[in-house]
Backbone bond lengths (Angstrom), bond angles and torsions (degrees), N, CA, C in turn:
res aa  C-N    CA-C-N  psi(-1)  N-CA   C-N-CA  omega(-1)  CA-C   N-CA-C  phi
1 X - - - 1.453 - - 1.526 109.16 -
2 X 1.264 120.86 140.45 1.406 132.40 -172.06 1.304 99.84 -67.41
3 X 1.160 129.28 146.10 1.842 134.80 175.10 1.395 110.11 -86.26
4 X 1.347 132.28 -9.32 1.365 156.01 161.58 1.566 108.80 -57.12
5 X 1.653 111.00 -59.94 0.837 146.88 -158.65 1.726 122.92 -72.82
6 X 1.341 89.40 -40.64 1.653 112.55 -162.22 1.634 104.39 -74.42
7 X 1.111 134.53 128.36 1.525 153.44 162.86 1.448 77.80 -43.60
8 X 1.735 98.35 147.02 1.663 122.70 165.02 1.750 99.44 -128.10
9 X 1.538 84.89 133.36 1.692 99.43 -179.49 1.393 116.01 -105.19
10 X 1.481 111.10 152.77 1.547 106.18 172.79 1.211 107.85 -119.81
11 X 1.872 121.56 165.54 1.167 102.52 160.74 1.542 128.86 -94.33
12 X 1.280 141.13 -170.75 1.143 164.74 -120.75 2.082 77.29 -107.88
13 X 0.963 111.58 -40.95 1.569 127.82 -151.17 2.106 93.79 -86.51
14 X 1.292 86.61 -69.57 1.612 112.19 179.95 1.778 99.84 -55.52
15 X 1.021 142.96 -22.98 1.248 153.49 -158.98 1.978 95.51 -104.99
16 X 1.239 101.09 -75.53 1.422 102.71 176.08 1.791 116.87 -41.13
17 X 1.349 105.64 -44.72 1.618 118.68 -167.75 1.826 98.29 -63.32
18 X 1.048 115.25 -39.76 1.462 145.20 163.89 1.130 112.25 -15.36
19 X 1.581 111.44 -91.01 0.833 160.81 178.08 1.652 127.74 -61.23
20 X 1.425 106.78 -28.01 1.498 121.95 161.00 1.668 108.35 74.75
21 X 1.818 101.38 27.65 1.696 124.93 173.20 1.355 107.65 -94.15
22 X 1.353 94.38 170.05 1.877 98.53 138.11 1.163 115.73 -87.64
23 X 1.554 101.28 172.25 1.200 113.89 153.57 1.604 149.67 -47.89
24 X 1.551 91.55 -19.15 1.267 110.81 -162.35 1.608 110.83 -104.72
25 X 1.703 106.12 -16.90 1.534 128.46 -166.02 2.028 84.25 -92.83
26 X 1.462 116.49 -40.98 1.611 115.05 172.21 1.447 109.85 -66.59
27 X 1.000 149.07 -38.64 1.297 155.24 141.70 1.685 132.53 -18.47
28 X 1.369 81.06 -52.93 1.829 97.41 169.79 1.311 97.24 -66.58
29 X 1.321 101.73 -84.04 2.046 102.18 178.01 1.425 124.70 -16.86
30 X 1.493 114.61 -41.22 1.133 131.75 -172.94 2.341 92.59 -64.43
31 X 1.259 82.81 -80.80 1.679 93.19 -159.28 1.954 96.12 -58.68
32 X 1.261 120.67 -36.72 1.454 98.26 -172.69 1.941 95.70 -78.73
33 X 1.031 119.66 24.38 1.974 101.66 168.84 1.415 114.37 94.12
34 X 1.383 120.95 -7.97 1.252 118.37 -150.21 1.540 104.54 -102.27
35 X 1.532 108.09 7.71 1.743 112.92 -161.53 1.546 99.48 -164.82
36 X 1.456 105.72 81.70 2.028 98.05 175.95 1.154 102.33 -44.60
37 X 1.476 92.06 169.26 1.786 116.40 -175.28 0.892 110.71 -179.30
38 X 1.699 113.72 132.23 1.760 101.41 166.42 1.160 129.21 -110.94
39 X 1.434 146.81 172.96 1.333 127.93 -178.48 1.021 116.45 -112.77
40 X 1.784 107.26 131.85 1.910 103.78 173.29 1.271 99.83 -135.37
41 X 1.521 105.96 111.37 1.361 131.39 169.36 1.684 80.32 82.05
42 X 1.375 100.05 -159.99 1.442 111.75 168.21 1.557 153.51 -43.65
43 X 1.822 90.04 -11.42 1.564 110.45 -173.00 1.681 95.46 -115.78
44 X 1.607 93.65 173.70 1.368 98.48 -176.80 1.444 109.13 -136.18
45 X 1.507 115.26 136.79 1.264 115.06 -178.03 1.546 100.32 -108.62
46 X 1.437 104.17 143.49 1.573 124.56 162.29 1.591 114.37 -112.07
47 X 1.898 89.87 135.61 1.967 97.42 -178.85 1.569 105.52 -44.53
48 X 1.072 108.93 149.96 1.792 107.34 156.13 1.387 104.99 -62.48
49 X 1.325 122.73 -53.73 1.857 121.44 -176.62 1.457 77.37 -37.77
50 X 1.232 131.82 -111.16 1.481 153.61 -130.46 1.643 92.85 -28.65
51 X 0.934 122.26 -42.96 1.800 120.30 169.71 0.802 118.21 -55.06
52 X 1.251 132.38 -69.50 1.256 143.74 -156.99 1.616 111.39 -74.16
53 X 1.483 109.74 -24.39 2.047 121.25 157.98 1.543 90.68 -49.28
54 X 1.538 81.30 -80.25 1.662 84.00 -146.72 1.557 134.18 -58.30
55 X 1.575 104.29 -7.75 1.257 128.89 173.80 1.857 101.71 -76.58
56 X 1.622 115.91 -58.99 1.594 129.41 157.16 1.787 102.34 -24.57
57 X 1.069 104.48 -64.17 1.837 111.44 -153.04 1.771 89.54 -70.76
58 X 1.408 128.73 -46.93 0.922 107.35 168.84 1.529 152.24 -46.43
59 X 1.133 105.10 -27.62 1.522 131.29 -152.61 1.963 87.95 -121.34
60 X 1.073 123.76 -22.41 1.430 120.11 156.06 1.546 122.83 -70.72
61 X 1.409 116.70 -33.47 1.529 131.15 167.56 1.174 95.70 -75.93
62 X 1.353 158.38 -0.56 1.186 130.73 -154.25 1.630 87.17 -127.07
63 X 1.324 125.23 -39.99 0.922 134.67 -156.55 2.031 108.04 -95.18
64 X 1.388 113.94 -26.10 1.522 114.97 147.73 1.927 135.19 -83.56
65 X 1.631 96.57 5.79 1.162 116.15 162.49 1.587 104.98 -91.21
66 X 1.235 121.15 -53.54 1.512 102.08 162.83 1.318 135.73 -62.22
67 X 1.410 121.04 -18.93 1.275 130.02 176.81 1.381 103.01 -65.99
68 X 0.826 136.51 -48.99 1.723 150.24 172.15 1.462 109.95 -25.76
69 X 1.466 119.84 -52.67 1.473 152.94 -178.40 2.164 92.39 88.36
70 X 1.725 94.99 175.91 1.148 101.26 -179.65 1.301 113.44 -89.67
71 X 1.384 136.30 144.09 1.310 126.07 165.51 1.716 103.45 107.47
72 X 1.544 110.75 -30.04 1.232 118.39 -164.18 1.301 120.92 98.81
């Protein structure tokens, strides 16, 4: 596989630290759908893309809620 090419994973830990969660708030995400992941052995790795969306999609909602202005 090309090294260009290859998906980069984080952990469960590295993701939370990230993210400015717990561990346990990455976890939820994980099992309710809201955060792929795959499993090796007992732990679970998440794509870096998959962060960096859902971290993106956040901060895009956040940022056409201000566009709006307050009050209307």
């Amino acid at each position: 596989m090309d090294q260009k090419s290859a998906p980069r994973f984080m952990t469960v830990a590295e993701v939370a630290d990230l993210m400015r969660v717990s561990k346990m708030t990455v976890y939820r995400l994980i099992h309710n759908g809201d955060m792929p992941a795959i499993r090796v052995g007992k732990s679970f790795r998440v794509p870096e893309s998959a962060v960096r969306q859902l971290i993106d999609a956040g901060l895009s909602e956040w940022s056409d809620e201000r566009a709006g202005g307050i009050g209307g």
